[in-house]
N, C-alpha and C positions, 0 to 999 in steps of 0.2 A: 504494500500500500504506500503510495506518497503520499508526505504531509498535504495536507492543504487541498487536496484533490478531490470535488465533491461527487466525485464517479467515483472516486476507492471507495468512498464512506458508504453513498447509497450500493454499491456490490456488496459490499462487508457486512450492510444490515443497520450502519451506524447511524443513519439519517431513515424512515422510513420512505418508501416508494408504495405504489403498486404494482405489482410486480403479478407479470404471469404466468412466467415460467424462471424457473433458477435452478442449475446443477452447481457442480465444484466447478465450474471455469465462467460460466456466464449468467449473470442476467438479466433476464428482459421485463422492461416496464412500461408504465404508460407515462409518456409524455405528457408533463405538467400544461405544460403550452399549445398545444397540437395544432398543426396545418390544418389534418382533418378527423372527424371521428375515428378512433381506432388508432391513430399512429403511437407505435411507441419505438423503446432504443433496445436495441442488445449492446449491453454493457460487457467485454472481459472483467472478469474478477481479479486479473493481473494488469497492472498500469501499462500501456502502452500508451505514449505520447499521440502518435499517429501511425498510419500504412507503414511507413518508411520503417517504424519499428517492431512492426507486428513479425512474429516467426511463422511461417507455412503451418505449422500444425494448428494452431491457433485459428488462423484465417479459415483455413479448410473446416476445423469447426464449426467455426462460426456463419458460413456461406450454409453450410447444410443444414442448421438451427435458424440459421432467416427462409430457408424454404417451407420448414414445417410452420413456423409462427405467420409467411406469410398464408399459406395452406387454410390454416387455421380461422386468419381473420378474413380472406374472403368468405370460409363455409359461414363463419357466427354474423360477420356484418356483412354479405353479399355484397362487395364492393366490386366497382366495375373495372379496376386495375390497380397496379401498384407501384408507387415510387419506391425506389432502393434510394438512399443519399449519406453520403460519408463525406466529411469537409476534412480536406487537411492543411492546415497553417492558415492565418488570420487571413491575408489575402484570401484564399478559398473559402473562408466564411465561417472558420472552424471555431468558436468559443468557450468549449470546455476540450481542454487538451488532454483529455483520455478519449483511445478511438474508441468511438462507437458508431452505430450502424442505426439511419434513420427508414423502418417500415412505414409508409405513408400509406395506406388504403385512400383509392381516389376513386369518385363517385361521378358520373356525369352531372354537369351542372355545377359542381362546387367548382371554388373560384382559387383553388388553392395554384400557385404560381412558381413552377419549377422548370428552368431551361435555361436555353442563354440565344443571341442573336448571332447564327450561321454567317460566317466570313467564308469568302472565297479561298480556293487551296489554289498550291503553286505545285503542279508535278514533280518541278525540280528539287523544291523544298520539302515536299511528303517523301521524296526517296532518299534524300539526305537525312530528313530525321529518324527515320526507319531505319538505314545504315547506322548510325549514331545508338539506337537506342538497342538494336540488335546485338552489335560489336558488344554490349555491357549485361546482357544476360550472358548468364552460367545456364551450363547442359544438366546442373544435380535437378 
């Protein structure tokens, strides 16, 4: 747990949530604030800053516990889609610096607002930065 971290406490139990599901690594609550009915967060119960710090096994957990939870809230709130959302660092909109994972259940008609405005691409530049980000993955 890091101090001060109000993601370690509500994982830990030390702050109360509602929470609707929770094992030994993760878990998930409803969002005090919500976009829209239903959204809540899968919290690690281990501090990760952000992505950049999450390990594979973690992650992999946690993608297959956001399928059931989204599973979940379509069957109990028959929502008509769903946002995944995860900010990482202040420019990307991130404000509590423990990752967590935002399920948005989204309904036709709600007015909830999640995108950005489509820029044109340079072919030149989509194959350089492919080269670039290629060269810096590992094969494990």
């Amino acid at each position: 747990m890091k101090d001060q971290c109000i993601f370690c406490m509500i994982a830990e139990g030390t702050i109360p949530s509602v929470t609707i599901f929770e094992d030994d690594d993760f878990r998930v609550m409803m969002d005090i604030n919500p976009a829209s009915k239903g959204h809540c967060l899968i919290i690690p119960r281990k501090h990760f800053d952000n992505i950049y710090d999450l390990d594979h096994e973690t992650a992999g957990k946690l993608f297959a516990l956001a399928t059931d939870i989204a599973r979940a809230l379509k069957e109990a709130l028959g929502c008509d889609g769903m946002n995944l959302v995860q900010n990482n660092g202040e420019i990307a909109g991130q404000t509590v610096f423990h990752f967590h994972l935002h399920l948005i259940p989204r309904y036709a008609g709600d007015d909830v607002k999640v995108g950005w405005v489509p820029h044109k691409s340079d072919p030149d530049e989509l194959k350089s930065i492919c080269e670039a980000v290629s060269a810096r993955l590992s094969s494990d």
